[in-house]
C-alpha positions in Angstrom: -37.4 -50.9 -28.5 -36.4 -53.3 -25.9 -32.9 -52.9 -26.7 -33.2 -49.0 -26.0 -34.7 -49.5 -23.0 -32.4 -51.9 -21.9 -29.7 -49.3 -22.8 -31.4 -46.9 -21.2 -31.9 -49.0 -18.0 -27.5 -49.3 -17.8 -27.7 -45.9 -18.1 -29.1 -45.4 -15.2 -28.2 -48.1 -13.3 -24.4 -46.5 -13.3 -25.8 -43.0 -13.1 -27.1 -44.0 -9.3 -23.9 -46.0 -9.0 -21.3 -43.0 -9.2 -23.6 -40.5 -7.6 -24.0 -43.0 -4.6 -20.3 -43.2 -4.8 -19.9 -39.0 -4.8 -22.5 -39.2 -1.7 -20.0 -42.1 0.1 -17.2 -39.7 -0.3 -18.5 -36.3 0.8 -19.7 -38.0 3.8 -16.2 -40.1 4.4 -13.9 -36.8 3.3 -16.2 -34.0 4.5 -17.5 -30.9 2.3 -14.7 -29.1 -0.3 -12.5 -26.7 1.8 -14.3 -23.3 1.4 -12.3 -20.3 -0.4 -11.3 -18.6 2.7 -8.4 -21.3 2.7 -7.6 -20.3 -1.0 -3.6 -20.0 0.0 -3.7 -23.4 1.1 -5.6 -25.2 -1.5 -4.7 -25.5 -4.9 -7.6 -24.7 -7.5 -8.9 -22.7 -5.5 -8.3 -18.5 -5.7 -4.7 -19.2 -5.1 -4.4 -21.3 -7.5 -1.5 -20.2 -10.3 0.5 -18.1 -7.8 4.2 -19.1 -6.9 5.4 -16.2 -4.8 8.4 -14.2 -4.7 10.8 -16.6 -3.8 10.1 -18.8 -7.1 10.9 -15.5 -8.9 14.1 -15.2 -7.0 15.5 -18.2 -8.7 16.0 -15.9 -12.3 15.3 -12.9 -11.1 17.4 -12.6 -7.8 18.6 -8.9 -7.8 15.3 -7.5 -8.3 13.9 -9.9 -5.7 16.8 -8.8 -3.5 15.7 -4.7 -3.5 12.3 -5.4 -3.6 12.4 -7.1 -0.3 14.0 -4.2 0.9 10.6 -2.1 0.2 7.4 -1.6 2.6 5.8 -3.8 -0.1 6.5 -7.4 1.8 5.7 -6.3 4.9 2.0 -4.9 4.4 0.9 -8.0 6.1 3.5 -10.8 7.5 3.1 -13.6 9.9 3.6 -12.9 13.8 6.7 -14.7 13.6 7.9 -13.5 11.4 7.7 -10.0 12.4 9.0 -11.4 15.5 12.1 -12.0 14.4 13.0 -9.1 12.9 12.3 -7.2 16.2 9.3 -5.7 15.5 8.0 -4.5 19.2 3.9 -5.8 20.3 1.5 -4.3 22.6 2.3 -4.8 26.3 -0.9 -6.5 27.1 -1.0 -9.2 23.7 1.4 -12.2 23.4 2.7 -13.2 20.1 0.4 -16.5 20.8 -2.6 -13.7 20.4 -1.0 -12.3 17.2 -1.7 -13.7 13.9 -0.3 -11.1 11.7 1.3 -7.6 11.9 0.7 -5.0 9.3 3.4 -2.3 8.3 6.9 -1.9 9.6 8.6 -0.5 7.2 8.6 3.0 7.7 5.9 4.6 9.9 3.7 2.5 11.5 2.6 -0.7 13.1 -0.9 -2.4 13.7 -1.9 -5.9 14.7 -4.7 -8.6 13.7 -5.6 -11.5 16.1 -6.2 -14.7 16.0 -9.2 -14.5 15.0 -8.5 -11.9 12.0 -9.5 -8.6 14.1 -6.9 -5.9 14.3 -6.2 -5.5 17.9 -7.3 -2.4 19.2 -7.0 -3.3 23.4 -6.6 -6.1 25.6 -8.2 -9.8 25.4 -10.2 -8.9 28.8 -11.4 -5.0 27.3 -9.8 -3.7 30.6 -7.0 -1.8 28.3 -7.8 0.3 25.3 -5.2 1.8 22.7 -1.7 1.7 22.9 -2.0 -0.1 19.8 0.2 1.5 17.2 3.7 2.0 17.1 5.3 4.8 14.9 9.0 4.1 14.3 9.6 7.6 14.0 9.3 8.8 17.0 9.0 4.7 18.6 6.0 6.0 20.5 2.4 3.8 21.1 -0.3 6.0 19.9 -4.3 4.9 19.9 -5.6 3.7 17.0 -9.6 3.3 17.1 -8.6 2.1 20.4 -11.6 0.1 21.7 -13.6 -0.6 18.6 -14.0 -4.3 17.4 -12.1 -3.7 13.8 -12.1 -6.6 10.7 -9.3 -6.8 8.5 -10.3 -5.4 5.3 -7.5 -3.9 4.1 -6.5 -7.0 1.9 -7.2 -5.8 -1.8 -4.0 -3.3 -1.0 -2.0 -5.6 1.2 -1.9 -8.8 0.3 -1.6 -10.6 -3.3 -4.3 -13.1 -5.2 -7.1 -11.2 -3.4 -10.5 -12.0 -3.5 -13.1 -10.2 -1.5 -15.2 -13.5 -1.0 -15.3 -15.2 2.0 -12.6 -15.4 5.2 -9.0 -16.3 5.4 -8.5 -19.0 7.4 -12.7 -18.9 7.7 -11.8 -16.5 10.8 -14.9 -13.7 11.1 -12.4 -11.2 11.7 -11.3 -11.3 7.8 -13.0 -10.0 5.1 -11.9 -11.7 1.8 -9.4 -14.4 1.2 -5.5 -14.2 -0.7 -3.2 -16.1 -2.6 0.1 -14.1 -0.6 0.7 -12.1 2.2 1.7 -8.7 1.9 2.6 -7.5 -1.9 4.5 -10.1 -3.6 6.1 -9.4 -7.4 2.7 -11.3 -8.2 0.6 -8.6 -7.1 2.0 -6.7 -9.9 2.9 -9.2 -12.4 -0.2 -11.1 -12.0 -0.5 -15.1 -11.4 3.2 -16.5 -12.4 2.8 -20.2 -12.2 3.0 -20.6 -16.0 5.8 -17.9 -16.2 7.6 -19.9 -14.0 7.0 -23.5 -16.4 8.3 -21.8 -19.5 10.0 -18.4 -18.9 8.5 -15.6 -21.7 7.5 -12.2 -21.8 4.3 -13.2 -23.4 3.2 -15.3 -20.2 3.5 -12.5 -17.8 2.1 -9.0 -16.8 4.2 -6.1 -17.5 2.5 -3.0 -16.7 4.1 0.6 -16.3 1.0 2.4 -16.0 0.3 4.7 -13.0 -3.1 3.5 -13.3 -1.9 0.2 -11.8 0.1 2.1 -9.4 -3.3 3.7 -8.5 -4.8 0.1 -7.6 -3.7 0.8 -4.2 -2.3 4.7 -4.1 -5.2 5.6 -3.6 -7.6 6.2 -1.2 -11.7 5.8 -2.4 -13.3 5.5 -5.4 -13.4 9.3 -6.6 -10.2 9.8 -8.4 -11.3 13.5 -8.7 -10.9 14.7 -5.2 -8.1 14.6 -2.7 -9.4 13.6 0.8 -7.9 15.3 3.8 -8.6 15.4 7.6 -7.0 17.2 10.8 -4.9 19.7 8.6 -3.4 17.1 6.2 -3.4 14.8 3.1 -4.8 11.5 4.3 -1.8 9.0 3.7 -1.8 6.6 0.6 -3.1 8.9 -2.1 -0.2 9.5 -4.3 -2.0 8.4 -7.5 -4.9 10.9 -6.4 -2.6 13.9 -6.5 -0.6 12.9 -9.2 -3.8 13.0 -11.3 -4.2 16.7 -9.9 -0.7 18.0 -11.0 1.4 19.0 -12.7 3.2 15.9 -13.6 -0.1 13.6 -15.2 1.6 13.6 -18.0 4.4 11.2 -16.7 4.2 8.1 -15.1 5.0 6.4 -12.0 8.2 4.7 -13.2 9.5 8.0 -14.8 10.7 8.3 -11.6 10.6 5.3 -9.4 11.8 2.2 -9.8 9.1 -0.1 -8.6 11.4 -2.9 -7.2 13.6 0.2 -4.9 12.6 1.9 -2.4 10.6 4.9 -3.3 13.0 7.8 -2.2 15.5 6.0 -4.3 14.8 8.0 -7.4 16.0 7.1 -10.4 19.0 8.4 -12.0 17.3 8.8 -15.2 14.1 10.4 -13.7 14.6 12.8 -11.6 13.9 16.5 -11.2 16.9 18.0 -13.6 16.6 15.4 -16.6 13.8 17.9 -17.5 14.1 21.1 -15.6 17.6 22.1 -17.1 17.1 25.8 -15.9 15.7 25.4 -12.7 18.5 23.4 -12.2 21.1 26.0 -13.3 20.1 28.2 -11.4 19.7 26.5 -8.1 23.0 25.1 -8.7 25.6 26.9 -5.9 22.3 28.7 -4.7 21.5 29.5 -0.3 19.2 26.5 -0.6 21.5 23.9 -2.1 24.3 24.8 0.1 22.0 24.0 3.1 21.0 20.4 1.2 17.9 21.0 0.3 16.8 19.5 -2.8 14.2 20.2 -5.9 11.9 17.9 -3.4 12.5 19.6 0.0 10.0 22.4 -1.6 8.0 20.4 -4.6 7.4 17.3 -2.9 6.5 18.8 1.0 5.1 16.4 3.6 1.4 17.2 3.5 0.4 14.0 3.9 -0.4 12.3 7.2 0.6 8.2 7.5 1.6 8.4 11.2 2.9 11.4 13.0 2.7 14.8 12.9 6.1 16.8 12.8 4.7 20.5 13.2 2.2 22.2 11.9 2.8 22.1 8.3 4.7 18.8 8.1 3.4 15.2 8.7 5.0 12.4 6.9 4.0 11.5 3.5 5.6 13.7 0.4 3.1 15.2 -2.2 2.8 14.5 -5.3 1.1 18.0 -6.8 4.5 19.0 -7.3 3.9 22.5 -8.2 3.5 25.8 -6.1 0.8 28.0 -5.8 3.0 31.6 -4.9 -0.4 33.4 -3.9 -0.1 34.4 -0.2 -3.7 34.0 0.3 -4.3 30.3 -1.3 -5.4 27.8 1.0 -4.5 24.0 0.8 -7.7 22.7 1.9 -11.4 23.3 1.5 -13.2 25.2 4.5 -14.3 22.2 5.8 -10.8 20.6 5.2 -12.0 17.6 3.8 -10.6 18.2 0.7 -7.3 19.3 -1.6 -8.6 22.5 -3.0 -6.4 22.7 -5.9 -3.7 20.9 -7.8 -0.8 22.7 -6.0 1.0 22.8 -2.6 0.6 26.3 -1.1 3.5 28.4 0.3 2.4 27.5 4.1 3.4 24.1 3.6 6.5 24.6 0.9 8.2 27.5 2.9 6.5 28.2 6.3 7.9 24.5 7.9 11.6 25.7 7.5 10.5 29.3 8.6 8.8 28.6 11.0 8.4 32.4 11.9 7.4 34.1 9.0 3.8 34.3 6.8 2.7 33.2 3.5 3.2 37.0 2.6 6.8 37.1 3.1 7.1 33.6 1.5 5.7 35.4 -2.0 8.3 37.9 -1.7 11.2 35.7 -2.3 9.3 32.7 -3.4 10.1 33.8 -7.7 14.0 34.2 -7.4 14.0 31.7 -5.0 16.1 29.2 -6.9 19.2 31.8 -7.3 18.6 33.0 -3.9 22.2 33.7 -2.8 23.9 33.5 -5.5 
C-alpha cells in the first residue's frame, strides 16, 4: 500500500507540474486566437483550405475562366479592387474600405473597417450614394443611412462558418476560410487533394441542389419572392424548381467554371428542341438576333437597375410561357411568382413596347415561323 500511494503521490506531483506549466504559458502567450481569425490560423475553421491559386498549379485553364466569373469577386480586399479600377464613394477613402463586394456585372457595395457595409459618410452628414451599377455607372442609395453588418458570407465567401467575427470586427457576422467564392467553395476543403491528387479526395458535385446553396434567396424553396414589380435577384435555383426545366440540371447548360451566358455548346436550347428550332430558323425574330432566350429566359429579375417596365436585369429561369392574355406574373400583393411561367407582358411587351398582352396571344403560337 505504500508503494501505491507513493505512485499515486508522482502522479500528482507532475499532474500540478504541467498544469502550472499550461497556466505559465497562457499568461506569457495570451489566450488561443478566437475563430473570427479562422483564415489566419491554421486548425482553426480554415484549416484544410489552399485556395484557388494552389489549384492553378494542375488545373490552370479552369482556374484561368473561372477567374473571369462574378464568383472571385463576391468579396475582395480594398486593394485589390483598387487596382482593377473599381470607383468608391466620394466621401470614403480606400484607408476606410476593408472590402468591396461585387463588380462583376451589376453592382457595387462596400464594408468598412470595422466589417459594416458603408451606407454614408464617417461623420453621418452624407447618406446613400453608396452603390454603383456598372450598367448605367450611376450611384444609387442602398439602405442609405442604416448601420448594416456584413452577413452575407455563407454566399460570398468560402470555408464559412457563422460563428463569431472575421477579424473579431462587430461589423461581421461569421468567420471564412476565403474571400469571395473560391473552387473550394464548391469542391470542398482541398488541402489533402492538393498532397496526393485523386478523384476520391475531392468533392465533385453536379447537382443544382448545390447550385441552390446560394441561388437562392430564403429558406422556402416553394415560392418565388418578388418586390417593386420584379423577381428579387439571386433566385435562379427557386425558379428552376418551378419550371419547366426541373428535370435538368444546372450544368446541362452552364459550365460552372465560364461565365454564365457562356452556354454550353452541348446544352443549349436546340440539342433538345429540334422543331422549335426548325422552325425559327430563317424566321422575323432570328433575322433581328433574337435568340430561344431573348423570349424564354426574359429579365424579370431585379439585381441592380431597372431597364423599363418589364425588364430589369436578371434572366429567368421558368423558361416557359404562359400565352393567356389575362395571366399575371405576380401575386396581388406582388410578393410572390404566381406560377411556374413568364407571362406574355414580360416575354413580348418589352420589345413592343406599344401593344397589350391581347395582341401578344394573337401571334404568340406561330410565333417561331413568324415571317417565314
Amino acid at each position: 500500500m505504500k508503494h501505491v500511494y507513493s505512485a499515486c503521490g508522482r502522479t500528482s506531483i507532475l499532474v500540478a507540474l504541467v498544469a502550472g506549466v499550461l497556466f505559465l504559458g497562457l499568461l506569457l502567450v495570451g489566450k488561443p486566437p478566437a475563430p473570427a481569425e479562422a483564415q489566419r490560423v491554421p486548425g482553426y475553421f480554415g484549416a484544410g483550405y489552399v485556395g484557388s491559386e494552389t489549384c492553378a498549379g494542375c488545373h490552370q485553364k479552369i482556374y484561368d475562366t473561372s477567374r473571369t466569373t462574378g464568383h472571385p469577386v463576391k468579396l475582395r480586399p480594398a486593394a485589390e479592387a483598387r487596382a482593377a479600377g473599381i470607383p468608391k464613394p466620394d466621401y470614403s477613402s480606400w484607408d476606410q474600405i476593408r472590402y468591396v463586394i461585387g463588380g462583376f456585372r451589376w453592382k457595387v457595395r462596400y464594408v468598412d473597417q470595422e466589417g459594416y457595409i458603408i451606407t454614408g459618410s464617417p461623420d453621418g452628414k452624407i447618406s446613400g450614394r453608396n452603390q454603383f451599377n456598372l450598367e448605367t455607372q450611376a450611384w444609387v442609395n442602398y439602405n442609405a443611412g442604416q448601420k448594416m453588418r456584413y452577413d452575407c458570407g455563407e454566399c460570398h465567401t468560402t470555408g464559412y462558418s457563422p460563428i463569431g467575427n472575421q477579424f473579431r470586427k462587430p461589423g461581421f457576422v461569421g468567420t471564412w476560410a476565403l474571400d469571395g467564392i473560391q473552387c473550394e467553395a464548391c469542391h470542398g476543403r482541398g488541402q489533402v487533394h492538393a498532397k496526393a491528387p485523386s478523384k476520391a479526395n475531392i468533392q465533385t458535385d453536379r447537382s443544382a441542389a448545390l447550385c441552390g446553396t446560394c441561388h437562392r434567396r430564403g429558406t422556402d424553396m416553394g415560392v418565388i419572392p418578388a418586390a417593386a414589380g420584379f423577381v428579387e435577384h439571386r433566385e435562379q435555383y427557386q425558379e428552376f424548381l418551378a419550371g419547366s426545366h426541373k428535370a435538368l440540371g444546372c450544368v446541362t447548360c452552364h459550365d460552372p467554371h465560364r461565365r454564365a451566358r457562356e452556354v454550353k455548346t452541348t446544352g443549349t436550347c436546340e440539342t433538345c428542341h429540334t422543331a422549335a428550332t426548325a422552325a425559327f430558323r430563317g424566321s422575323r425574330h432570328q433575322r433581328a438576333a433574337l435568340t430561344c432566350t431573348s423570349c424564354h429566359m426574359p429579365n424579370t429579375g431585379r439585381n441592380a437597375v431597372v431597364r423599363s417596365k418589364y425588364e430589369a436585369d436578371d434572366p429567368s429561369h421558368l423558361f416557359k410561357i404562359n400565352l393567356d392574355p389575362a395571366a399575371r406574373m405576380f401575386t396581388d400583393d406582388g410578393r410572390f411568382v404566381r406560377a411556374g411561367s413568364n407571362t406574355l407582358d414580360f416575354a413580348c411587351l418589352r420589345c413592343h413596347a406599344d401593344r397589350n398582352q391581347a395582341w401578344a396571344a394573337g401571334v404568340a403560337r406561330g410565333i417561331h415561323r413568324l415571317g417565314k
